[in-house]
C-alpha positions as CSV (number, residue, x, y, z in Angstrom):
1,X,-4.4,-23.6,17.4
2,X,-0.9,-24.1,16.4
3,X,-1.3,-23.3,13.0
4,X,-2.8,-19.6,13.4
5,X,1.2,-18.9,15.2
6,X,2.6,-16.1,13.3
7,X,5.6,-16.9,10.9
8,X,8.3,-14.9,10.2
9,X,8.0,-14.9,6.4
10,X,10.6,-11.6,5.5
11,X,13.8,-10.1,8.0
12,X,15.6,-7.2,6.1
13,X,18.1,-4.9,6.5
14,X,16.6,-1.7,5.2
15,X,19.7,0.5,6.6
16,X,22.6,-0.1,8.7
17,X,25.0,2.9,10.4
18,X,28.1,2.3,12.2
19,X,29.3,5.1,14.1
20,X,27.0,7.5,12.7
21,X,28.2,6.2,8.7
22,X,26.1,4.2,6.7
23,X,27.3,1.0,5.2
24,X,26.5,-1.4,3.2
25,X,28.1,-4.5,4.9
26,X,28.2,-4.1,8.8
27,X,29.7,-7.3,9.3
28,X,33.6,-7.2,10.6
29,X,33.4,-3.2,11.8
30,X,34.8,-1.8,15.0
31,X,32.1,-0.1,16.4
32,X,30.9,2.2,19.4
33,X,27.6,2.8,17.8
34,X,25.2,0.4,15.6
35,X,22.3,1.5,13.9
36,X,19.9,-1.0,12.4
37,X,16.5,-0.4,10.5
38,X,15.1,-3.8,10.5
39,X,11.6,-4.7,8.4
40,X,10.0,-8.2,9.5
41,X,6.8,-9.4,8.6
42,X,4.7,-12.4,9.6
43,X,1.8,-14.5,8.8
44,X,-0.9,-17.0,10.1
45,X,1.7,-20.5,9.1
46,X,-2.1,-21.8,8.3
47,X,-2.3,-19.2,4.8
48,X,1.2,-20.1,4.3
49,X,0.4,-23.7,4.4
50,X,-3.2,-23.2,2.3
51,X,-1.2,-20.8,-0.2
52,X,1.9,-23.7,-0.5
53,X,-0.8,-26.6,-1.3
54,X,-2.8,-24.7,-3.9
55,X,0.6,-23.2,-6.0
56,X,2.4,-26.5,-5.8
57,X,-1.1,-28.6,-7.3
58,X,-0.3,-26.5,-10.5
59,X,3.6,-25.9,-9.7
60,X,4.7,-29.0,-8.1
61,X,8.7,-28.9,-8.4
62,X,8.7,-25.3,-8.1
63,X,10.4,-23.2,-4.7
64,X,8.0,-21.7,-2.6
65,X,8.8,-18.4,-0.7
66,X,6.5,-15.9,0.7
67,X,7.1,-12.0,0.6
68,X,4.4,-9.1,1.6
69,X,3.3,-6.4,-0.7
70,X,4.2,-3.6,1.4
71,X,8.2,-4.3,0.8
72,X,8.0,-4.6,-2.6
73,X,5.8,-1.6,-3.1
74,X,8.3,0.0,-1.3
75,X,11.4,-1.6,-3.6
76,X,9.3,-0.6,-6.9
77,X,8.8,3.2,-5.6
78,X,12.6,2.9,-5.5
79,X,13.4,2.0,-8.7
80,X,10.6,3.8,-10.4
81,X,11.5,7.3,-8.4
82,X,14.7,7.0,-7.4
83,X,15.1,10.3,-6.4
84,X,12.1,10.8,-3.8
85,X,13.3,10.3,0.3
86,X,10.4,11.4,2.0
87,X,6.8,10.2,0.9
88,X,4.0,8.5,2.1
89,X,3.0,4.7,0.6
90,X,-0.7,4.2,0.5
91,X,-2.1,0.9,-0.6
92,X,-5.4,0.4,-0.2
93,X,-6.4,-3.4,-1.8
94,X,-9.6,-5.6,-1.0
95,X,-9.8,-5.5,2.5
96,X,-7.6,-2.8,4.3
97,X,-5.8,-0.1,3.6
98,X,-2.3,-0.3,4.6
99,X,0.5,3.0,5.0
100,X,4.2,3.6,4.7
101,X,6.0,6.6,5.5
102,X,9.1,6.3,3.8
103,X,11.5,9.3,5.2
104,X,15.5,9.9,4.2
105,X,14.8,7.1,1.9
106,X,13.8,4.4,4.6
107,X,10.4,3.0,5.1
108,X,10.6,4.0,9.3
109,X,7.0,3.5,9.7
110,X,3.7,1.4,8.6
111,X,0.3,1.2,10.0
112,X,-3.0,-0.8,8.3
113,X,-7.1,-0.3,9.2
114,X,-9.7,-2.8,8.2
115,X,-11.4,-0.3,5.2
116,X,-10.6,-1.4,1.8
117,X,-12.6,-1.9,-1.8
118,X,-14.9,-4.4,0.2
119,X,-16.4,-2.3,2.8
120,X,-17.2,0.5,0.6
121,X,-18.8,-2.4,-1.4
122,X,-20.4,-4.4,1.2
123,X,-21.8,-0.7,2.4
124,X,-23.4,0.4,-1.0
125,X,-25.3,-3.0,-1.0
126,X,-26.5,-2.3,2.2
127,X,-27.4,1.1,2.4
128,X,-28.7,1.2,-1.4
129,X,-30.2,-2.5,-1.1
130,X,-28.6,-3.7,-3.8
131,X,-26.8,-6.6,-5.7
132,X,-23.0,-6.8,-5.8
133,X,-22.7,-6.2,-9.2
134,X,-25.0,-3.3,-8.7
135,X,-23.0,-1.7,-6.0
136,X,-19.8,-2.5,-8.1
137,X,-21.0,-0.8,-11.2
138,X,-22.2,2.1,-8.7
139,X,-19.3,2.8,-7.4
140,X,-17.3,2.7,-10.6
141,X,-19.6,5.5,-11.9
142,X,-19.2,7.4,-8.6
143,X,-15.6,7.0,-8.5
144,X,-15.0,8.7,-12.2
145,X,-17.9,11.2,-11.8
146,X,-20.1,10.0,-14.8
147,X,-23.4,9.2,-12.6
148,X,-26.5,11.1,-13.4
149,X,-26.8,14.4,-10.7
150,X,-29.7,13.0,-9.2
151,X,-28.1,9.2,-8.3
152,X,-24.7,11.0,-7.6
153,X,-26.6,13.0,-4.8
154,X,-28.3,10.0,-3.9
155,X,-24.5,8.4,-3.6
156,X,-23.0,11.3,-2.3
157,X,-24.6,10.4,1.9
158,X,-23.1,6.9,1.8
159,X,-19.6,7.4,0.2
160,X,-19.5,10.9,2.7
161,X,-19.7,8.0,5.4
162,X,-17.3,6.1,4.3
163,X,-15.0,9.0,3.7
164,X,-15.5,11.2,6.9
165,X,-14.4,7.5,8.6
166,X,-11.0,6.2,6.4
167,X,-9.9,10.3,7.0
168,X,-10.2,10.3,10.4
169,X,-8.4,7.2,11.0
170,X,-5.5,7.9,8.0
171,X,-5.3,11.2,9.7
172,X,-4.8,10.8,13.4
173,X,-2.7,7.9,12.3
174,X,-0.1,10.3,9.9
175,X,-0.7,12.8,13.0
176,X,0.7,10.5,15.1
177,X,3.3,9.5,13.2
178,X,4.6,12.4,11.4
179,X,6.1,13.4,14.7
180,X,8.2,10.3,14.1
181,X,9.3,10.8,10.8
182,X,8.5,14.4,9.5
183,X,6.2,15.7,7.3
184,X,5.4,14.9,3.6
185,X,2.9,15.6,1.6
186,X,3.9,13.4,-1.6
187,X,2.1,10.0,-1.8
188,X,2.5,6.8,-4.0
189,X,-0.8,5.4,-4.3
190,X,-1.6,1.5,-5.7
191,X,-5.2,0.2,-5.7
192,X,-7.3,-1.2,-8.4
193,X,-9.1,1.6,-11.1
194,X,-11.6,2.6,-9.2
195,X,-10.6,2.8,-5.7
196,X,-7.4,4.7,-7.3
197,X,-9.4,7.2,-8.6
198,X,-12.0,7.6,-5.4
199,X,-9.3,7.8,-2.9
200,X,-6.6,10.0,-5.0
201,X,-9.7,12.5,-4.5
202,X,-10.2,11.7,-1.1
203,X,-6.3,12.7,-0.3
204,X,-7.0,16.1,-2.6
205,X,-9.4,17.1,-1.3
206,X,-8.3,19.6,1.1
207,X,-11.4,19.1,3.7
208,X,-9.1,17.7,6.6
209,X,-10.7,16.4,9.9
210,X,-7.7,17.7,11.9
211,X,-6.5,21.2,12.7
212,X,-2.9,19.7,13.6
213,X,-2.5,19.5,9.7
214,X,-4.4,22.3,8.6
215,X,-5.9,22.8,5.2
216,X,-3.4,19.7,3.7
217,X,-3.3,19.0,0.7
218,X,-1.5,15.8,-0.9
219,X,0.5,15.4,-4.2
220,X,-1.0,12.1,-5.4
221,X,1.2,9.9,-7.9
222,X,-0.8,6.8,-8.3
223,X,0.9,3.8,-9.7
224,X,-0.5,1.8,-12.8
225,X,0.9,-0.7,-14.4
226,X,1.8,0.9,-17.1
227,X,3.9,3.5,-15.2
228,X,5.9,0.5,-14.9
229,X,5.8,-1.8,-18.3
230,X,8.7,0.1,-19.7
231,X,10.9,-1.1,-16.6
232,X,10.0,-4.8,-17.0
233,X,10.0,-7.2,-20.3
234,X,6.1,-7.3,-21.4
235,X,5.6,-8.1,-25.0
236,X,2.2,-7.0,-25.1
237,X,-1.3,-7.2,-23.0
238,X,-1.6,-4.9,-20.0
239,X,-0.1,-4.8,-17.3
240,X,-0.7,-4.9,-13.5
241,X,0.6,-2.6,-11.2
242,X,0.6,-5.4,-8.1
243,X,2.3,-8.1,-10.6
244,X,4.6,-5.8,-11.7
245,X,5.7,-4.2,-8.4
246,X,6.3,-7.7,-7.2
247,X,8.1,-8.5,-10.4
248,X,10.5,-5.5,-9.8
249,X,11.0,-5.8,-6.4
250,X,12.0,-9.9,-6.6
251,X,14.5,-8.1,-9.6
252,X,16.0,-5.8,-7.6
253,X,16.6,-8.0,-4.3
254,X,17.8,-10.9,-6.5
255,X,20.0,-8.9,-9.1
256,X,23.4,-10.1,-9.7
């Protein structure tokens, strides 16, 4: 019912132009023209509220604010690369896989598709009849190319599946798209060790669906959190890239 209304959770200013100029401040200008890029996201206010009651059983007099990944993936490519405009941001966690396309330095564009870690492990169970932890420890081995020749083979029918399917949809979609926002064929790429390594060869690979992009190749720089530990204060342990993405990001819109 009420509760599954979507809630504005995030409205920011990514990029403001008045009269062809960007500024930083738009407010008090004379102006013919305005430009705005504008990023907004919402949620179901019934995982807000579910989210709010669990943090504040173990935080109870702490603020509460909500923020999606894709921004601050965006914010921590940033700060991490300052100097790359025009790239692609490819996040691909439990259950979807969700894309930026980040061109003249503003994210202008963002598309998801239900295939993330979870179907490629809910499909190994069911096409190899396995166990969970089976599939999981299948598709690790897959993923860094240590499994015997004769069980890779085996492998090789179900993951082709699964990859003919998440290229044809993240390639019509970039298609579509790049005729928006121009070409690139750099992408940032955050997922968890194994799906970084299966779809970092996926992207490759230069076995495209699509004549409209040709034999495409992509420059893959996948992000670890390690690539970012010397940019935040860790003392010691490892690090996560999610964590510290989020950490950087909440840094960077919160500095003084």
């Amino acid at each position: 019912g009420s509760l599954d209304t979507p809630k504005l959770i995030e409205n920011v200013v990514l990029e403001s132009s008045v009269n062809g100029y960007k500024v930083s401040d738009l407010y008090d200008k004379k102006a013919k023209m305005l430009d705005i890029v504008i990023y907004l996201s919402v949620s179901p206010e019934s995982v807000l509220i579910g989210a709010d009651d669990s943090i504040a059983k173990v935080f109870p007099h702490t603020p509460i604010s909500f923020n999606s990944f894709s921004l601050s993936f965006y914010n921590a490519i940033r700060l991490k690369y300052p100097g790359s405009n025009s790239h692609l941001l490819i996040d691909v966690n439990a259950e979807i896989t969700d894309v930026g396309i980040v061109s003249d330095g503003i994210l202008t564009s963002f598309f998801s598709f239900p295939i993330g870690r979870n179907y490629i492990i809910r499909k190994i169970m069911k096409k190899k009849s396995v166990s969970r932890d089976q599939a999981e420890s299948l598709f690790k081995l897959y993923a860094s190319n240590t499994l015997e020749k004769k069980t890779k083979e085996d492998m090789d029918t179900v993951m082709g599946e699964i990859e003919l399917l998440w290229k044809n949809i993240f390639y019509r979609s970039i298609a579509d798209l790049s005729k928006l926002s121009g070409y690139t064929d750099l992408v940032y790429l955050v997922s968890h060790l194994d799906s970084s390594l299966y779809f970092t060869n996926i992207l490759r690979n230069p076995n495209v669906p699509l004549k409209i992009l040709g034999d495409r190749k992509f420059s893959v720089v996948t992000l670890t959190g390690e690539d970012l530990k010397s940019m935040c204060k860790v003392e010691s342990g490892g690090c996560d890239e999610f964590l510290m993405s989020e950490a950087l990001s909440l840094a960077y819109v919160y500095r003084a």
